[in-house]
KEKE-694195 format. One line per field, with one value per residue (C-alpha): x, y, z. Coordinates in Angstrom, 3 decimals, decimal comma. Layout:
BEGIN
px: [X / ...]
py: [Y / ...]
pz: [Z / ...]
This chain:
BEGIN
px: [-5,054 / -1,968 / 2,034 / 3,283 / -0,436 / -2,013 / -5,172 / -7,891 / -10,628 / -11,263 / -11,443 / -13,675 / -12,816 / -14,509 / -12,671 / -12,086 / -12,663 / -14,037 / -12,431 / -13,192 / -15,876 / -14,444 / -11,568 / -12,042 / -9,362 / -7,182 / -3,732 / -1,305 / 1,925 / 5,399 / 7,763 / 9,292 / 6,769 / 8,181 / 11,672 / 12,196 / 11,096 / 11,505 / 14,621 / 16,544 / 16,260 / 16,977 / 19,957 / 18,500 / 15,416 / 15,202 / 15,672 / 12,227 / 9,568 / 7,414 / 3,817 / 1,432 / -1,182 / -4,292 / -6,175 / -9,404 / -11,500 / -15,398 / -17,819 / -15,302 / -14,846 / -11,135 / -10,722 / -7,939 / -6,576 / -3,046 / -0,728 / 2,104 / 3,777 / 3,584 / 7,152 / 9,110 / 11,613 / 8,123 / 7,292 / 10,544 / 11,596 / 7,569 / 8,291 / 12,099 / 10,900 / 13,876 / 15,403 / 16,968 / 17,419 / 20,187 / 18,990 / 20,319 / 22,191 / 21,434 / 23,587 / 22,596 / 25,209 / 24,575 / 23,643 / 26,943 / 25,530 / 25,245 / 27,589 / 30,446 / 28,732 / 25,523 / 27,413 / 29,262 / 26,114 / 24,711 / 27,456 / 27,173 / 23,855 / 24,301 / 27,235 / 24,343 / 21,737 / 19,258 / 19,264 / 15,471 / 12,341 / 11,563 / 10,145 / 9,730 / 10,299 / 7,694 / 4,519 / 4,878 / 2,422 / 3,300 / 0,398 / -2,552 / 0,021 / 0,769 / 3,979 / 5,548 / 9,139 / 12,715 / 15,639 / 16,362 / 15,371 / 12,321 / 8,977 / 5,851 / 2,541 / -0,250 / -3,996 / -4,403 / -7,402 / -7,352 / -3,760 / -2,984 / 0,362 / -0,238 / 2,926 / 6,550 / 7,806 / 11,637 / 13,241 / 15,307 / 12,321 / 11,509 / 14,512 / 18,734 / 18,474 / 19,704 / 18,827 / 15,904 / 14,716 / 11,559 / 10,460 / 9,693 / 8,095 / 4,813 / 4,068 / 0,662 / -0,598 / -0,128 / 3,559 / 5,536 / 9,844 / 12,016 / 16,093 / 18,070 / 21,710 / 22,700 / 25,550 / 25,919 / 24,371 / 24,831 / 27,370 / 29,498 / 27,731 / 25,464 / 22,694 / 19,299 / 16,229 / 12,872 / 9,503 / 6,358 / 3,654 / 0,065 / -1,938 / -0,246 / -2,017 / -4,293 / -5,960 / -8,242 / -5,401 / -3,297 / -0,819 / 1,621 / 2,337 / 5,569 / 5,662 / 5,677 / 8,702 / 10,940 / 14,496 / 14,820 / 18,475 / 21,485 / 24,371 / 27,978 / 30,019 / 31,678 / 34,039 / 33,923 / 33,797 / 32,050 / 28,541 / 27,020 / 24,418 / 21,251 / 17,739 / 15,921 / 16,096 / 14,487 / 12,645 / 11,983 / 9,396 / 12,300 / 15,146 / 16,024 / 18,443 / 20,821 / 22,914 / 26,101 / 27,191 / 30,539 / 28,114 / 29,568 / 28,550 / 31,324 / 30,620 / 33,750 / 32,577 / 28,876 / 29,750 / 32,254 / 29,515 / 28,412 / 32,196 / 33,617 / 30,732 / 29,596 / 26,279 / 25,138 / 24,748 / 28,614 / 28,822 / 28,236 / 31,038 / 30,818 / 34,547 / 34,792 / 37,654 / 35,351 / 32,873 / 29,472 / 28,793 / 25,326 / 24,008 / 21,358 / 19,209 / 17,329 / 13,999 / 13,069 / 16,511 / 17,772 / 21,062 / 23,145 / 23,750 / 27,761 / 28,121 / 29,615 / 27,733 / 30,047 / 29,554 / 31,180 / 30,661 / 27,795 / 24,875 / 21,415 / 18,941 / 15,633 / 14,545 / 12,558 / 11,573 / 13,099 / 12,065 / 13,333 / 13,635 / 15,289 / 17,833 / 18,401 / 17,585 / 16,784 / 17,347 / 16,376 / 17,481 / 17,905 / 21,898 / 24,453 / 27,985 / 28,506 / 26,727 / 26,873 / 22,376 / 22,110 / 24,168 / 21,224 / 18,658 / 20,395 / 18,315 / 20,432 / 21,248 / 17,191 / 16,974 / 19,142 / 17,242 / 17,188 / 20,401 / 22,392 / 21,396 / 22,345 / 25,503 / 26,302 / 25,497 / 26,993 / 29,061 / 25,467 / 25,375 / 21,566 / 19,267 / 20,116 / 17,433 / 19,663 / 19,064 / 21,540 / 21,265 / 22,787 / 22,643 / 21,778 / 23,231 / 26,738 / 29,484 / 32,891 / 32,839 / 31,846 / 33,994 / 36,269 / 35,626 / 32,286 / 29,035 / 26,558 / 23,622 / 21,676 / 18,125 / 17,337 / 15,299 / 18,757 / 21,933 / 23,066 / 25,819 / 27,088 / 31,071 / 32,541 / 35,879 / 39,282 / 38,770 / 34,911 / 33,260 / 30,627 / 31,143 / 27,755 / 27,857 / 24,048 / 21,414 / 20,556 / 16,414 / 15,934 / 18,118 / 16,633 / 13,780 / 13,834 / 10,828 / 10,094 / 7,179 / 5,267 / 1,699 / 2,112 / 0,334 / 3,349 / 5,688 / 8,663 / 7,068 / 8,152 / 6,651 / 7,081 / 5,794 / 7,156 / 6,542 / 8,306 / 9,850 / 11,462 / 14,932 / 16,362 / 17,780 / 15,931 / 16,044 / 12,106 / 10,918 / 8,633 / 7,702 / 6,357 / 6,929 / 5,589 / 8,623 / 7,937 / 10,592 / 10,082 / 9,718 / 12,101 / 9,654 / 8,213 / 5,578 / 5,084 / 3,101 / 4,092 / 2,238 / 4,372 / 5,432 / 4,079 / 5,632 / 4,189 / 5,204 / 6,026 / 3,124 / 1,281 / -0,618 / -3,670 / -5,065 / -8,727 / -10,661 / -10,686 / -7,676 / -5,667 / -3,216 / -0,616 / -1,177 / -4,714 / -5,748 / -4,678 / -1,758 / -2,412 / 0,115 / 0,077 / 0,788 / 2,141 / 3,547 / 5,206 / 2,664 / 0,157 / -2,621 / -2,462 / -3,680 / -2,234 / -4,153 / -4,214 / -3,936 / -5,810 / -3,928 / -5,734 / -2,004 / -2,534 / -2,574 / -1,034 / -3,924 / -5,353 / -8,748 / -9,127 / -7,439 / -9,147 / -8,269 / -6,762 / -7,724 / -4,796 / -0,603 / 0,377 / 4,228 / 6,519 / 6,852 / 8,318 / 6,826 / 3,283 / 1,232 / -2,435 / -4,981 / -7,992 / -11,211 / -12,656 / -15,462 / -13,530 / -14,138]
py: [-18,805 / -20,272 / -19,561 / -21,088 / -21,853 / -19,868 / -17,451 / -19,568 / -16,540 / -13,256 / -11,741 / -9,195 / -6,682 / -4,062 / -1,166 / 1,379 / 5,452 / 5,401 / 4,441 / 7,386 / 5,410 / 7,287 / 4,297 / 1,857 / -0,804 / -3,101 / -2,857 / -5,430 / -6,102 / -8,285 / -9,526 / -12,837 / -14,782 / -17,775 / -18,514 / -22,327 / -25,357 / -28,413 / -28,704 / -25,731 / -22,541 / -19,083 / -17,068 / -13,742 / -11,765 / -11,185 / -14,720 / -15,630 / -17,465 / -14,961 / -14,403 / -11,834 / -10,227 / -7,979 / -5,204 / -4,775 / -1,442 / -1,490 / 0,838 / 1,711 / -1,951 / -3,554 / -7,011 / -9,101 / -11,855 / -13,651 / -16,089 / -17,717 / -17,571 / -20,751 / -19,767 / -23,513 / -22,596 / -22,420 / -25,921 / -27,598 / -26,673 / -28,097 / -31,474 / -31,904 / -30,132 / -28,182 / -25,616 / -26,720 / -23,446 / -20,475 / -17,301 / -13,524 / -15,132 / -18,605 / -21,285 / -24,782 / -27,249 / -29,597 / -33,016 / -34,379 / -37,916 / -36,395 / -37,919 / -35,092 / -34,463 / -33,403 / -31,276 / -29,669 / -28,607 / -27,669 / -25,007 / -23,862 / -23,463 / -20,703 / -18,987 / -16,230 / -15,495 / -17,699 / -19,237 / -18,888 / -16,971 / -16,379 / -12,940 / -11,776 / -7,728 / -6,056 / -6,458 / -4,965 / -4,166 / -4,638 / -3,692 / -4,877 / -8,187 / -7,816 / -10,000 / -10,210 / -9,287 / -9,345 / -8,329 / -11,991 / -12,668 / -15,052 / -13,243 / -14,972 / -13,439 / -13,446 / -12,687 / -9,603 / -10,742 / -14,522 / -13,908 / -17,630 / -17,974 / -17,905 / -18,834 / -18,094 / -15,470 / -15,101 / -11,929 / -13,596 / -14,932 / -11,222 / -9,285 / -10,175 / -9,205 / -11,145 / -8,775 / -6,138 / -4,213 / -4,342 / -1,108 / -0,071 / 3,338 / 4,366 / 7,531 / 8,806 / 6,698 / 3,774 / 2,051 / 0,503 / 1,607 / -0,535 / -1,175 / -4,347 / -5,338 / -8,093 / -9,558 / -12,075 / -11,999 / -10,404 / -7,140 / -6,190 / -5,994 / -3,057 / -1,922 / -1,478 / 0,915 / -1,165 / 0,354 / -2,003 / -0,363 / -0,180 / -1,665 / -5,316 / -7,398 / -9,978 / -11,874 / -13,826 / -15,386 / -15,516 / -13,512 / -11,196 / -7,871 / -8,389 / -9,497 / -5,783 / -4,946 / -2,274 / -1,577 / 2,310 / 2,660 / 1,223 / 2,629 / 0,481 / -0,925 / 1,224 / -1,663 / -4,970 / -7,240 / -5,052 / -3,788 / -1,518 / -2,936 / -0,860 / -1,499 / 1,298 / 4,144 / 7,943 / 9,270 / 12,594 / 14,132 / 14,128 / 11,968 / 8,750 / 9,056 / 6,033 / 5,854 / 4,017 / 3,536 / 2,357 / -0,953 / -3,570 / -6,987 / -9,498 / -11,241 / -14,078 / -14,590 / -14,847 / -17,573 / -19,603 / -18,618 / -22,696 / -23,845 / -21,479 / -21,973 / -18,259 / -16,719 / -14,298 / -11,407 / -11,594 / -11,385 / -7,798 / -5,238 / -1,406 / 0,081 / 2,872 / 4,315 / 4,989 / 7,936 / 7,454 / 8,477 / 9,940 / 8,723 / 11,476 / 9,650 / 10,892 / 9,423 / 9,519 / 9,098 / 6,442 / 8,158 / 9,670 / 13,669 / 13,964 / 15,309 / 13,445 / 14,178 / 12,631 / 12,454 / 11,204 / 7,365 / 6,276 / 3,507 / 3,861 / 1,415 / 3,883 / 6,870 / 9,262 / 11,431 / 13,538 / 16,466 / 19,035 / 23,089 / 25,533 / 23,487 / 21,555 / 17,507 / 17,412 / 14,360 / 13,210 / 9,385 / 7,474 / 7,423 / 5,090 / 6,093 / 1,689 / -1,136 / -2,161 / -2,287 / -5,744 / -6,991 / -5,497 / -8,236 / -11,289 / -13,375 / -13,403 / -10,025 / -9,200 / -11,498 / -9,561 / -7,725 / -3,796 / -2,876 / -5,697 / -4,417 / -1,357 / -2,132 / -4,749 / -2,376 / 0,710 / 0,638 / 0,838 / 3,798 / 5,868 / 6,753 / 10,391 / 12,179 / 13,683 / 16,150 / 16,055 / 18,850 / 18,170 / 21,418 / 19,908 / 23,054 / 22,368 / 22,041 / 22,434 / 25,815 / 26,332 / 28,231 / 25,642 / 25,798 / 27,590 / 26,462 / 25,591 / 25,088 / 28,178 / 27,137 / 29,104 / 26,970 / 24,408 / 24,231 / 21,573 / 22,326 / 21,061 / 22,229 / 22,299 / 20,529 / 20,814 / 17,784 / 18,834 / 16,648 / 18,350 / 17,143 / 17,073 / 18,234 / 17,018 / 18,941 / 16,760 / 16,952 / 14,693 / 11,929 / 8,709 / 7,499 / 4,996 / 3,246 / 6,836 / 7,459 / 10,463 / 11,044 / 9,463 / 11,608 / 13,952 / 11,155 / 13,124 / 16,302 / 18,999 / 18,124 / 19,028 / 16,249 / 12,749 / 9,539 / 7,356 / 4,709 / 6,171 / 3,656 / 4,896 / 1,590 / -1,257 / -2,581 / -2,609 / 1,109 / 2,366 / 5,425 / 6,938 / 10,409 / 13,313 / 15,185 / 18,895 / 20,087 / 23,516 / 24,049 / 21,418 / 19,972 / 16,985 / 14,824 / 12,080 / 8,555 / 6,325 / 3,747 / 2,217 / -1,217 / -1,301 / -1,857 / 0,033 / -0,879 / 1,343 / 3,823 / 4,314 / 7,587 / 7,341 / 10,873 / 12,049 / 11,585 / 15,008 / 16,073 / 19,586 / 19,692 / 17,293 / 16,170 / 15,629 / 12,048 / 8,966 / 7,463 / 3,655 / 1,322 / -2,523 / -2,368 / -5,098 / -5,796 / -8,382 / -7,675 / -10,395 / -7,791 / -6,016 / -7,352 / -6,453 / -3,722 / -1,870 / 2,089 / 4,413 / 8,642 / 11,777 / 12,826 / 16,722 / 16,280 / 12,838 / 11,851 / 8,936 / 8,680 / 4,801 / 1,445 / -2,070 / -4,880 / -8,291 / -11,230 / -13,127 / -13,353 / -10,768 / -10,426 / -7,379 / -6,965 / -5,118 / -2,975 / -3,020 / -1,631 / 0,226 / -0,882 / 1,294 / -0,382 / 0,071 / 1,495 / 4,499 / 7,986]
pz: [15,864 / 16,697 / 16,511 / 13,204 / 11,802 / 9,185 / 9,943 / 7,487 / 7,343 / 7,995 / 11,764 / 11,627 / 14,555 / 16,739 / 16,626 / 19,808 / 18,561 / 14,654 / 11,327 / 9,246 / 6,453 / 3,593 / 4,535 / 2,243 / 0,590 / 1,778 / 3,557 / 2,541 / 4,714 / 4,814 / 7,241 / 8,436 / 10,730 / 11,387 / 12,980 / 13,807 / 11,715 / 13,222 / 15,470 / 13,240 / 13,801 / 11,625 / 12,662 / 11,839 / 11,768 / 7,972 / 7,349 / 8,781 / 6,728 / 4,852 / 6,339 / 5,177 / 6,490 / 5,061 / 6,734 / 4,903 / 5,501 / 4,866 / 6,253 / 9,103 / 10,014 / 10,088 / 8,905 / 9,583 / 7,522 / 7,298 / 5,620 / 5,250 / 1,680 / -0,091 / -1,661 / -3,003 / -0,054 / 2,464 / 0,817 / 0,800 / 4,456 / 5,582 / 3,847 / 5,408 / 8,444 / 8,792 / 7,524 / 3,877 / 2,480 / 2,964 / 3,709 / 4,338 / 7,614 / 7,830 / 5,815 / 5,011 / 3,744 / 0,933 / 2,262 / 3,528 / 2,252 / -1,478 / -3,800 / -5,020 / -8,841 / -7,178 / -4,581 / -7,156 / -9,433 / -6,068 / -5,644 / -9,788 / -9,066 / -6,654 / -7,943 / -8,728 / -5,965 / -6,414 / -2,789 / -2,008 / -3,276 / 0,772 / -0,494 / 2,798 / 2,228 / 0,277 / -1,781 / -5,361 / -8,226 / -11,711 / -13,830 / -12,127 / -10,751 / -6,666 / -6,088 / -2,195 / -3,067 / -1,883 / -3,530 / -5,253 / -9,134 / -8,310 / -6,873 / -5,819 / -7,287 / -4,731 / -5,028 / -2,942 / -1,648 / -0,224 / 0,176 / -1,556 / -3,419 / -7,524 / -8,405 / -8,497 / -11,358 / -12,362 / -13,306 / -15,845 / -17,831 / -18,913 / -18,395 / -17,702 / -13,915 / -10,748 / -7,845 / -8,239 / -5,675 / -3,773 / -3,267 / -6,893 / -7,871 / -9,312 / -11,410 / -11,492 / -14,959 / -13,402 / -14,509 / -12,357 / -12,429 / -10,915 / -10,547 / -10,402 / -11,131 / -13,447 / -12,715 / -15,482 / -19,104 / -22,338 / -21,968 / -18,895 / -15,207 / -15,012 / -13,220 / -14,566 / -14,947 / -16,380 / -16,639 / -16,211 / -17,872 / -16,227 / -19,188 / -19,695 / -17,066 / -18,637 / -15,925 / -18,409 / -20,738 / -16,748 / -18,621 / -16,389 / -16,725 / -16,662 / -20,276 / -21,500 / -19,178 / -20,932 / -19,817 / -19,248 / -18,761 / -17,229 / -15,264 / -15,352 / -12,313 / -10,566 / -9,708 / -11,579 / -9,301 / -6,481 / -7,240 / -4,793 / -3,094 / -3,169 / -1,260 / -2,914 / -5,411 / -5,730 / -8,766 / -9,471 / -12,351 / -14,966 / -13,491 / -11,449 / -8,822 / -8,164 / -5,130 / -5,693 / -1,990 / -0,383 / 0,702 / -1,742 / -2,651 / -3,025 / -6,655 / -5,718 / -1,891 / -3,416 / -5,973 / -3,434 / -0,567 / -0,531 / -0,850 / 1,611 / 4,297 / 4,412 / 5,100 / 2,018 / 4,793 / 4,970 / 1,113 / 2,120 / 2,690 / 3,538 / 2,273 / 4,133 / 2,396 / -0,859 / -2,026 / -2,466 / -6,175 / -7,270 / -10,687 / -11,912 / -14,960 / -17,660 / -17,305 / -20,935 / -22,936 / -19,803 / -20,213 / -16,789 / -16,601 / -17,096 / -14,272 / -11,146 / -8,022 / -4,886 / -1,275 / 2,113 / 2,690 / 3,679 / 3,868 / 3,111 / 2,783 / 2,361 / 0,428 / 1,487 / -1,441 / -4,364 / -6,536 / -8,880 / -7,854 / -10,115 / -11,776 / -8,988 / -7,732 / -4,223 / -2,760 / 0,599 / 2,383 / 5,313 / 5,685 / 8,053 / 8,510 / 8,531 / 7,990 / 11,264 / 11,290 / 9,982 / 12,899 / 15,395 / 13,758 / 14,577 / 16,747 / 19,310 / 20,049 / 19,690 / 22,379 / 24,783 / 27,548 / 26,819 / 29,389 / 27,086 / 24,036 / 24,068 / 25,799 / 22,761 / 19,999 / 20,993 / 17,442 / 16,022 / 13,779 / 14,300 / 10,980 / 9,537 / 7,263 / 5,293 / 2,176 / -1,054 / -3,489 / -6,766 / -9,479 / -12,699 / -14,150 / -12,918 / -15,712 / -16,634 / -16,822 / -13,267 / -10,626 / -9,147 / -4,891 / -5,577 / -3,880 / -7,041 / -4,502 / -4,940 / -3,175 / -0,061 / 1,945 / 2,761 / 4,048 / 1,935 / -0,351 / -3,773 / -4,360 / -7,770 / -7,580 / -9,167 / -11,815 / -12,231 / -10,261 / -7,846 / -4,081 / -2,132 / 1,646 / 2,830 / 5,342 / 8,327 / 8,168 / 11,107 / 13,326 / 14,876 / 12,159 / 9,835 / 7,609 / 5,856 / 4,567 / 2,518 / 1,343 / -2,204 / -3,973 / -3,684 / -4,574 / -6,941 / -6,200 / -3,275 / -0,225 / 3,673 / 5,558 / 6,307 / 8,550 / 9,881 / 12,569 / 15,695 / 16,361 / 19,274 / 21,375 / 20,217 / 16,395 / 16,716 / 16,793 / 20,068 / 18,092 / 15,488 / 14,332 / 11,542 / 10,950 / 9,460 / 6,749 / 6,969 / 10,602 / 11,117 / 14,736 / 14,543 / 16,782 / 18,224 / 19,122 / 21,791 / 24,250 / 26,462 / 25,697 / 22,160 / 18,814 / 15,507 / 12,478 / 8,722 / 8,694 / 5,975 / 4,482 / 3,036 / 1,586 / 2,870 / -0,240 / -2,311 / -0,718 / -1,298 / 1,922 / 2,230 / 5,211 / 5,249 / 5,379 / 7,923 / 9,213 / 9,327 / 11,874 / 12,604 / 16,694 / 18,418 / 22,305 / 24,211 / 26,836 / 26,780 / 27,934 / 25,032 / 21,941 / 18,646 / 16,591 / 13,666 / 14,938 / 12,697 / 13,214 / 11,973 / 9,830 / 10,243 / 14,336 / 14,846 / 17,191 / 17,549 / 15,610 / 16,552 / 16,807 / 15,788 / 17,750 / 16,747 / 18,548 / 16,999 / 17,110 / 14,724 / 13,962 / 13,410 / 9,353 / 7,594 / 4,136 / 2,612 / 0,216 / -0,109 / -2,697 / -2,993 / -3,249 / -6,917 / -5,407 / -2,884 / -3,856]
């Protein structure tokens, strides 16, 4: 294997302790892998060339596989080698020696986000489709297997979107929900609910799933000419949650982005002077409760989970009090030696778990001042105001962990444990923790000088407790005497049960998603 080159074939490894053999399927994972082509180099972290990797479990064997994603902007910047494409914080120019016309449809071209399908974020599953995603309309399908690029998809060929998140939800038949904003099309600017159902894959006739997409619902701008900008969403059994967050995207900067000679990254602004407005959705009728749910400013990239109890939607995230995290990732301050770091991002605002309540049974009539949270179990408060809007004070769960993750299974449902990334002084996380709800403790894994990435649950088969299955984590160190591995936790004890490793240069990513083997019972 070597830096920049793609892993052809499996690595089968020898693993240290024992992978349970009930552990069968395939972990697939995301993240930029590649930071320099040619003599140009990327200015930030999330603007790396996509490269995916696959941990296969058989017979309580690991296999190891990876790739780069053969996006267009993958094959255009390998025939100029050099970068030709602006990303999240990297901007090209046009080719000064262009004539003016083909400068100018250069810059009408872009006047929506359609910079680069560098899908670098996320793998996603539409029917029985998996797709490595970012937030952009174009995603590339790949076979989950080989890990070879099918093709690029657009949005925009099934459904009016420009953005669309990548970190979609699944209920328990099967369909895939999703959010995205369209900025331009039919109608004002809105953002979007669609539904993917499970059944509309047709492999034979290479027809997507995505040709059955349904749109659920919309919610409008809550300024014109400023949508929020929104990396995930929460679902509960009955409802969608949208957070509409002070974090705004900058439609004019966006479309004069090429013109003005500014990043997309700095399309971004957090208005701290605005609320953050909860949209509560019907999940069947796609229509938003009237009531207004509002909270403090804040930023939040990551949901944790959401449920419904007694009337009410509880509603847990990963909140900022700025925006100031995507400055961390540029290259250059990830560079910086630890003592430099943390002395340069000392305005960085930490990861909250925080818990919203909003009573679904709040209404006009309600006593103005009075707390409408009635739950016992939180101190999270919802308080009916003057002009009958509902103002949400949150519960702080947990400070210091980002990358959240739950046992699926209980996915909209109420739940006590969660996973997740410690971030304490470095943007990559040297921890990872179980954080109990109700006891409010939490534990810990940690080896010096090493790296894990999201964890992942995957449920003991049979399973009745929560928390009874595995914790799976892609480790990697700067120490060239430790080799990268995949770490395998029992998730009741958060002990080590074994760890495979990878004789190969795995990178830091970023999301990923479990597929069962047919065969797992």
């Amino acid at each position: 294997y070597e830096e920049g080159k793609d892993r052809n074939g499996p690595c089968c490894n020898t693993a240290a302790g024992c992978v349970p053999s009930w552990l069968r399927g395939t972990l697939l994972r995301n993240g930029p892998g590649l930071f320099s082509i040619g003599d140009s180099e990327y200015n930030h972290w999330f603007d790396g060339m996509a490269l995916l990797h696959s941990f296969t479990f058989t017979n309580g064997e690991v296999t190891y596989r990876s790739k780069f994603l053969r996006s267009e902007t993958y094959k255009r910047n390998m025939k100029a080698e050099k970068i030709v494409v602006t990303e999240f914080g990297t901007l090209v120019y046009p080719d000064p020696c262009s004539n003016i016309f083909s400068r100018t449809l250069t810059h009408l071209r872009n006047l929506v986000p359609d910079f680069t399908d560098n899908n670098l974020v996320n793998i996603v599953r539409y029917g029985g489709d998996y797709y490595a995603s970012s937030e952009v309309n174009h995603i590339n399908q790949i076979d989950p297997v080989t890990l070879e690029t099918i093709g690029r998809t657009n949005y925009r060929n099934y459904i009016s979107l420009n953005l669309a998140t990548a970190h979609p939800h699944y209920d328990d038949e099967g369909n895939t929900y999703n959010m995205g904003t369209a900025i331009m099309g039919f109608g004002l600017p809105k953002y979007i609910i669609f539904k993917v159902p499970a059944d509309t894959s047709d492999n034979r006739k290479k027809k997507l799933a995505l040709r059955g997409v349904q749109q659920v619902g919309s919610v409008p701008f809550r300024s014109l000419l400023s949508p929020s900008y929104f990396h995930s969403f929460a679902m509960t059994q009955n409802h969608f949650v949208f957070v509409e967050q002070p974090l705004k995207l900058d439609i004019v900067k966006l479309a004069t982005a090429y013109v003005r000679g500014v990043t997309l990254g700095s399309c971004l602004r957090f208005d701290e002077d605005q609320t953050t407005l909860f949209h509560v959705i019907d999940r069947t009728t796609g229509k938003a409760v009237s009531t207004r749910f509002y909270g403090d400013p804040l930023v939040v990239f990551h949901h944790v989970n959401a449920y419904e109890e007694d009337g009410h939607v509880v509603l847990d995230l990963i909140s900022y009090q700025n925006s100031n995290l995507y400055e961390m990732f540029y290259i250059h301050n990830m560079r910086q030696e630890t003592s430099s770091f943390i002395q340069a991002n000392k305005r960085f605002s930490p990861p909250v778990c925080q818990r919203f309540v909003l009573p679904l049974h709040a209404h006009t009539e309600s006593p103005r001042g009075s707390n409408l949270v009635t739950l016992t179990d939180t101190a999270a408060a919802a308080v009916m105001q003057e002009d009958g809007s509902v103002y949400c004070r949150p519960d702080t769960l947990f400070e210091g962990l980002e990358l959240p993750a739950i046992n699926y299974n209980f996915n909209a449902k109420k739940y006590r444990y969660f996973y997740g990334s410690r971030l304490e002084w470095s943007p990559h996380p040297n921890k990872m923790a179980k954080v109990d709800i109700v006891s409010r403790k939490h534990v810990e894994w940690f080896q010096e000088n090493c790296f894990p990435s999201e964890p992942v649950f995957v449920a003991s088969p049979g399973a009745t407790e929560e928390d009874d299955g595995v914790i799976l984590s892609s480790v990697v160190s700067p120490d060239p005497n430790i080799s990268p591995f995949m770490l395998v936790l029992d998730a009741k004890t958060f002990t080590e049960i074994a760890r495979a490793s990878i004789p190969a240069s795995v990178h830091m990513d970023l999301h990923g998603h479990f597929i069962p083997a047919a065969n797992a019972v």
